[in-house]
N, C-alpha and C positions, 0 to 999 in steps of 0.2 A: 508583453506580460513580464512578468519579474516575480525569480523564485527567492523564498526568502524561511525563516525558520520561523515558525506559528507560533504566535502569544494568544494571549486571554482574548485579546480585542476579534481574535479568528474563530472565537467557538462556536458562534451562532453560525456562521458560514459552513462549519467542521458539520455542526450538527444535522443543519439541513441538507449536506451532500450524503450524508452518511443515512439518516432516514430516509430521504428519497430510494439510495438501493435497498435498505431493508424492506419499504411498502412496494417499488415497481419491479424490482433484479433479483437476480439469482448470483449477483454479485459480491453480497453478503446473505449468509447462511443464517442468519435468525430473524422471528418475526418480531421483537421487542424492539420497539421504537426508545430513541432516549430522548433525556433531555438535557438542556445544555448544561446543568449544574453535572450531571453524567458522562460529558465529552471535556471538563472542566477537568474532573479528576483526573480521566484518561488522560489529556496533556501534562497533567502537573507529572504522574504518574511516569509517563515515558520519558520527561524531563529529568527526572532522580533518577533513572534508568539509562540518564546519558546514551537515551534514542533518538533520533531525529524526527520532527514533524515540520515537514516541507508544506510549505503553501503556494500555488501560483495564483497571483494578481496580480489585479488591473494596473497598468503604470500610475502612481503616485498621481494625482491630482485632486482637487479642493473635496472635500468628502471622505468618509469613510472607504477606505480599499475594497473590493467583493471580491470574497475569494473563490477562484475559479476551479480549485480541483485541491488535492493533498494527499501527502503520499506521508510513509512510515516505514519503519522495521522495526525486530523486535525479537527475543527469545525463537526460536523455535522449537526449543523442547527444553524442559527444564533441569536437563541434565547436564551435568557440569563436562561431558565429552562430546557436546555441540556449540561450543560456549566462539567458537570460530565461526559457528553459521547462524542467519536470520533468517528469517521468516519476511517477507515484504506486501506493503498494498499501496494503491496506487487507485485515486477515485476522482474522476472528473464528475462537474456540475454537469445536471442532465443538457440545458441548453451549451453547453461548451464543447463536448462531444464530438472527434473529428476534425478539432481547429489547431491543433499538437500543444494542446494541454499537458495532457499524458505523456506526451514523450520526452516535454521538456522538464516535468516531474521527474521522470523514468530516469533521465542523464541526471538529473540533479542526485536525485538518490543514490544511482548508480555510483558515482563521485564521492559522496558524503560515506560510503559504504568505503570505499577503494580507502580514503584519508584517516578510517576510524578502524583498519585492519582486519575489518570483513573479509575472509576465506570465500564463502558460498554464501549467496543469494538464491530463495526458495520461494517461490510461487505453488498457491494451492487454486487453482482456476476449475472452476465451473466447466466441464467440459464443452458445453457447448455455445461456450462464450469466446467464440473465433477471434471476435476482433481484443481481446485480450489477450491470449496467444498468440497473434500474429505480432501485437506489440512487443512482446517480450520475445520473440524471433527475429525482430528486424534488431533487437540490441544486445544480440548473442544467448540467449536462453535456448537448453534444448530442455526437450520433453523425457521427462524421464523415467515415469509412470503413469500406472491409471487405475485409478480405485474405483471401482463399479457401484452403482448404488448405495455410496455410503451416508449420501445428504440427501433430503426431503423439503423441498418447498413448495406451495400452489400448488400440494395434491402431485406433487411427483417425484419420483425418484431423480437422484442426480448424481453422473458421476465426477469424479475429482483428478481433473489432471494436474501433477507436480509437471514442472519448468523448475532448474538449475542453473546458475551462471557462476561459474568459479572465477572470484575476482583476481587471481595470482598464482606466481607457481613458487610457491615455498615449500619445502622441504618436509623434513617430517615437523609434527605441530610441537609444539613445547607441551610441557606438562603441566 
């Protein structure tokens, strides 16, 4: 597989990873499905934003790439005294699942955060989405809270665990 940074030619792949957890998971939190002209923007969007969107694909041969999974960060709050920390997500194809998709997103990210002077990496997970926890435990994430029923999907309450991973030890932040 080979991780690479997502153009245009990736959005139908973006989109259908991205719809599949909004219609089967609890791994994204809304029920509106998009469309690619809508995960279009999104990339252009994160792009002027000088955010990363990571894609993992099939090694380079005769055909179109399929992209196997994609990761991102992004604001976490839009306050200018978080402006050191992101927010991150990290989404494998449903058939790819278990084959270290994810992790080799996870490191890419991870990297691309560390080079672009990312403070803290913030995970908002589903609590009871273990094996997405466990992922970001085996790469230094600890758990740092827990928000109780503050999401709703398929008829049920959910709650929200934050994971943290502080990429460095710098000093006090600049202003």
């Amino acid at each position: 597989m080979h991780i690479r940074d997502a153009g245009i030619d990736d959005v139908d792949g973006i989109t259908a990873i991205y719809n599949h957890a909004v219609e089967h998971t609890t791994a994204i939190w809304n029920d509106r499905l998009v469309d690619a002209a809508d995960r279009r923007r999104w990339l252009t969007q994160r792009q002027a934003g000088r955010f990363p969107v990571l894609v993992a694909v099939e090694p380079e041969h005769a055909g179109p790439q399929q992209v196997l999974g994609y990761a991102t960060y992004g604001p976490y709050r839009p306050h200018d005294g978080y402006r050191h920390t992101v927010e991150h997500s990290v989404y494998v194809r449903d058939d790819q699942q278990g084959r270290g998709v994810g992790s080799e997103l996870m490191a890419a990210l991870i990297a691309r955060a560390r080079e672009s002077g990312v403070h803290v990496l913030v995970a908002g997970i589903d609590a009871a989405n273990t094996g997405s926890i466990r992922l970001h435990e085996r790469f230094g994430f600890s758990r740092v809270g827990l928000l109780t029923e503050v999401g709703t999907k398929f008829g049920s309450w959910l709650d929200l665990a934050f994971l943290q991973l502080t990429l460095d030890e710098r000093g006090p932040a600049d202003r």
